[in-house]
Each structure stands twice: as structure tokens, then as C-alpha cells.
C-alpha positions as CSV (number, residue, x, y, z in Angstrom):
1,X,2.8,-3.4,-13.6
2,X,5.7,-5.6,-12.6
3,X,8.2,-4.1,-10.4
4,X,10.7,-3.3,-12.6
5,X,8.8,-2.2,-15.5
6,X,10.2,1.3,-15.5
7,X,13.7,0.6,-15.1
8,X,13.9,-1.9,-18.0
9,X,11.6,-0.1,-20.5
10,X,12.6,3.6,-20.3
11,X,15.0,3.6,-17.5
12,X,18.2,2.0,-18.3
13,X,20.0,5.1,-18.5
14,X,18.3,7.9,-17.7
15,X,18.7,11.8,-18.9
16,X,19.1,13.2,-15.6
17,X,19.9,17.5,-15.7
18,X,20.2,19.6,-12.5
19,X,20.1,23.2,-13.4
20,X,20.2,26.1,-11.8
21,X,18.4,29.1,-13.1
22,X,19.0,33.2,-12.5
23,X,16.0,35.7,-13.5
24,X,17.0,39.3,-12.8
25,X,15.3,41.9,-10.8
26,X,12.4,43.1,-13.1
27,X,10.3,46.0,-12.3
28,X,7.0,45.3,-10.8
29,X,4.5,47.2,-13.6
30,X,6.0,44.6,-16.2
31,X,3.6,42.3,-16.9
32,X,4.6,41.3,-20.0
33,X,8.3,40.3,-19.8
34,X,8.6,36.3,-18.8
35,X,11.9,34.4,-17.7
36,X,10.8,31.2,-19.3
37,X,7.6,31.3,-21.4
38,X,4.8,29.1,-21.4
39,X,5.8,25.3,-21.6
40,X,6.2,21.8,-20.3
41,X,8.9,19.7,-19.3
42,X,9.8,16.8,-22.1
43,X,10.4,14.1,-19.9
44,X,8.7,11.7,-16.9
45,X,9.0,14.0,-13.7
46,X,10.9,17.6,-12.8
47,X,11.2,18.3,-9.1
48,X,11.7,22.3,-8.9
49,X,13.0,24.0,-5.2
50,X,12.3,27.6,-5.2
51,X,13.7,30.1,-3.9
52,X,10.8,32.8,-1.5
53,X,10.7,35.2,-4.9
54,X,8.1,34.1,-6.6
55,X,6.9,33.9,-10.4
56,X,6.0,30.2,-11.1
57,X,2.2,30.2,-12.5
58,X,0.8,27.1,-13.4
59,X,-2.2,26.6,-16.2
60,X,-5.1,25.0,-14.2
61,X,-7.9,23.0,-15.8
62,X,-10.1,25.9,-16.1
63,X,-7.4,27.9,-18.5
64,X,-6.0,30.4,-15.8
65,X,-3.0,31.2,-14.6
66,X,-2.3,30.6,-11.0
67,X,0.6,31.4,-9.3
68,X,2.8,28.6,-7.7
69,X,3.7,30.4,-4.4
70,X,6.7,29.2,-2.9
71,X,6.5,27.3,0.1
72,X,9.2,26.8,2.6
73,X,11.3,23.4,2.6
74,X,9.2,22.2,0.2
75,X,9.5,20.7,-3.8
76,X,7.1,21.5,-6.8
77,X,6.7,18.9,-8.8
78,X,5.9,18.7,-12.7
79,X,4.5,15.9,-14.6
80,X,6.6,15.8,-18.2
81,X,5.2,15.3,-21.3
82,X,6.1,11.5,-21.5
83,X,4.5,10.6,-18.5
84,X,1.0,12.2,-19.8
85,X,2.0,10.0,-23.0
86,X,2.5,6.9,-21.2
87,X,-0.6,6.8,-19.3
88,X,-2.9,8.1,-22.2
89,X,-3.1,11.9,-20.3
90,X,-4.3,10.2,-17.0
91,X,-1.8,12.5,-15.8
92,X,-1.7,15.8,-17.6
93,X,1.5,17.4,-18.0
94,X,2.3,20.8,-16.4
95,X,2.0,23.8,-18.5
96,X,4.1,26.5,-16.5
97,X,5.4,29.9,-17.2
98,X,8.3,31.8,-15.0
99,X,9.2,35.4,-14.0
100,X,10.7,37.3,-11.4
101,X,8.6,39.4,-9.2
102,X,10.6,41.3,-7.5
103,X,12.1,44.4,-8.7
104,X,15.0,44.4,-6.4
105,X,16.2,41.0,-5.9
106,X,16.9,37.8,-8.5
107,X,15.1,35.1,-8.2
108,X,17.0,31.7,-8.3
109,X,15.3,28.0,-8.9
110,X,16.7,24.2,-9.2
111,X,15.0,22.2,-11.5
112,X,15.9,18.3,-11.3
113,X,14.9,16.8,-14.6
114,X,14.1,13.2,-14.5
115,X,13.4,11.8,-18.4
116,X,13.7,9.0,-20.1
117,X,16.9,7.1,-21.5
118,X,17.7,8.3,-25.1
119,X,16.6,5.3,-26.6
120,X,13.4,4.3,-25.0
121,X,10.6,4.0,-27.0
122,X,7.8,6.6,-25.5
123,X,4.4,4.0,-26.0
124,X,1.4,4.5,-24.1
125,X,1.2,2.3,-21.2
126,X,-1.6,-0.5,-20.0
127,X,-3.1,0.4,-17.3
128,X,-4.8,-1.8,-14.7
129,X,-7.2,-1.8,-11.4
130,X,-8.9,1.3,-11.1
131,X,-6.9,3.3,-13.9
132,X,-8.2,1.1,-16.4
133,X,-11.6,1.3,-15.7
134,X,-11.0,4.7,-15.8
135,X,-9.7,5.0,-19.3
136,X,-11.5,2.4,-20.6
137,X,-14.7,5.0,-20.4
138,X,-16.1,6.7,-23.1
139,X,-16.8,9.6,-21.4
140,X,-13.2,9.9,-19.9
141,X,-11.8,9.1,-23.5
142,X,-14.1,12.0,-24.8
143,X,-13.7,14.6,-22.0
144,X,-10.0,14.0,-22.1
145,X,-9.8,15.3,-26.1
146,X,-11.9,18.2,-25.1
147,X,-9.7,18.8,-22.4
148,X,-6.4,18.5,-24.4
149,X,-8.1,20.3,-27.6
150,X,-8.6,23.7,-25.1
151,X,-5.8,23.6,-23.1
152,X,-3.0,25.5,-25.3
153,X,-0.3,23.5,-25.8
154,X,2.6,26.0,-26.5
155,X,4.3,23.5,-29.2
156,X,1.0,22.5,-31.0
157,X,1.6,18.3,-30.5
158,X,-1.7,15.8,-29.2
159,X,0.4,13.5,-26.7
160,X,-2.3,11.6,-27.2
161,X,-1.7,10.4,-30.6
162,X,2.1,11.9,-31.8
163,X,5.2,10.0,-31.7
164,X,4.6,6.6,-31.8
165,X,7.5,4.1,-32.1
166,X,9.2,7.5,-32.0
167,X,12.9,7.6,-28.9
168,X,12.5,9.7,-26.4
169,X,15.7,11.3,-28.0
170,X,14.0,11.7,-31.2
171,X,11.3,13.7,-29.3
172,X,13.7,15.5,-27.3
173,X,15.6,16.9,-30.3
174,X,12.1,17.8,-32.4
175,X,10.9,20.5,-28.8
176,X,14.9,21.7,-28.9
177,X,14.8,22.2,-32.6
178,X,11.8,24.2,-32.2
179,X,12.4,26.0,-28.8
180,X,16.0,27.2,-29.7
181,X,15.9,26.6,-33.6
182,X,19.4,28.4,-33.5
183,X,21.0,25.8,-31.8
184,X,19.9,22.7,-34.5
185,X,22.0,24.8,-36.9
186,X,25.0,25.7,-34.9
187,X,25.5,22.0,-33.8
188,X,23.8,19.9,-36.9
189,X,21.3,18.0,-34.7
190,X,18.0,19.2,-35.5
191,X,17.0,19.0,-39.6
């Protein structure tokens, strides 16, 4: 790819969103209670900082929950659901779930969402060198739709084959509409 592929194609004016995010104390025995359920971030990358709490799991390939322990001075970092688009699910995006474990203190994170400008068109990507040879397989192309066909995705879209020609913005609003359907009728942006 030339140099400056990614700021002229998707990156001319990037969504960028810091948040900072408050799960109360919980008590330990509840197992069933979730600060954020399961999901994946919309866009290209999200660094996270955690606080030493706790609570992050992470769906591995082999369908189970692992926990992302915190480690000190360090970043977690999630691969968004454009950047599996782009590069045909070479890179998978993270499916994650969050809760407080502790039953006395909150537990804080950061999230730094990196995404797309509004209107970039979201098109899978050509690879080249190794990565093409990669995905130019049969075998890859076939164990990658098993792969996506088992792994729950928690808003029911291939990534693989949705959205093309669709913005990023146009994506964006279709996971708000359906994550906090509430909000497309209080403000009019989701049909």
C-alpha cells in the first residue's frame, strides 16, 4: 500500500472519542450482571487503559471467555469491526464484554476510539506480499467462514460480505440504532 493510503481513503477526518467509563462496586456472587455486554468496537482500532479492577474478558478463537487482566502501564488494544472488513477478517475484530469485579471499589476504564471519517466508504482492501498469499487460499477463505459462522457476533452482521459501498457513518448509525434503539427516536437519526 502507498504511504498515504489510509489518510486519503478513510482518514480525512477521523471520528476520534475518548471516554471515560464508571462500573460500580458489584457483589462478587453476581455472575450475571455485565457493565457493557458482549460487543465489538465499530471502527479501525480502540486503545483501552485499565484501571487494576478487573472485568474485561475477551472471546478467544476457541469460543471462551478469557479474562483480560490488567496489566500495569500498559494499553489493550481492540481491532474494530472495519478493520476486520478492510482486510477480508485477516484481522478479527474483538468481541469483549465488561464488569466490575470488585464488590467494594468502582472500576474506571479509558477507551480511545479510533474510526473512520463519516464519509469513507468501508471496502475491503487489496492485500499484498505475504497477506495475499494468505487470502488468496482456499483453505483460509473457507476456514475463515467457519470461523466467523461460530463465533457469535452479538449484532448478527458477516463483515465479510455486509455493507458494501455502504459510509462508515451509515454503519455507524445502523449498530447505534440497534444498541440504544431509544436514542434513533428521541433524536430522528436512525429509521
Amino acid at each position: 500500500l502507498e504511504p498515504n493510503f489510509f489518510r486519503e481513503r478513510f482518514l480525512a477526518d477521523p471520528l476520534i472519542l475518548f471516554r471515560i467509563f464508571h462500573y460500580p462496586p458489584q457483589p462478587l456472587n453476581d455472575t450475571e450482571t455485565w457493565g457493557v455486554g458482549q460487543h465489538t468496537d465499530y471502527g479501525f482500532i480502540t486503545l483501552l487503559k485499565q484501571d487494576d479492577i478487573g472485568g474485561l474478558e475477551v472471546l478467544n478463537r476457541k469460543n471462551e471467555w478469557i479474562s483480560a487482566k490488567p496489566i500495569p502501564n500498559s494499553f489493550v488494544v481492540n481491532i474494530g469491526d472495519m478493520l476486520e472488513r478492510m482486510t477480508g477478517g485477516t484481522l478479527r475484530s474483538t468481541l469483549h464484554r465488561v464488569r466490575n469485579c470488585s464488590s467494594e471499589k468502582g472500576r474506571f476504564s479509558f477507551p480511545f476510539f479510533f474510526d473512520p471519517s463519516w464519509d469513507a466508504v468501508i471496502d475491503k482492501v487489496e492485500m499484498k506480499g505475504k497477506w495475499k498469499d494468505l487470502e488468496a487460499s482456499e483453505e483460509y477463505r473457507n476456514k475463515r467462514r467457519v470461523e466467523s459462522s461460530k463465533q457469535f457476533r452479538w449484532d448478527g452482521v458477516d463483515l465479510l460480505d455486509s455493507f458494501k459501498g455502504e459510509t462508515y457513518g451509515e454503519y455507524l448509525i445502523s449498530k447505534v440504532g440497534k444498541v440504544f434503539p431509544d436514542l434513533g427516536k428521541e433524536t430522528a437519526i436512525v429509521n
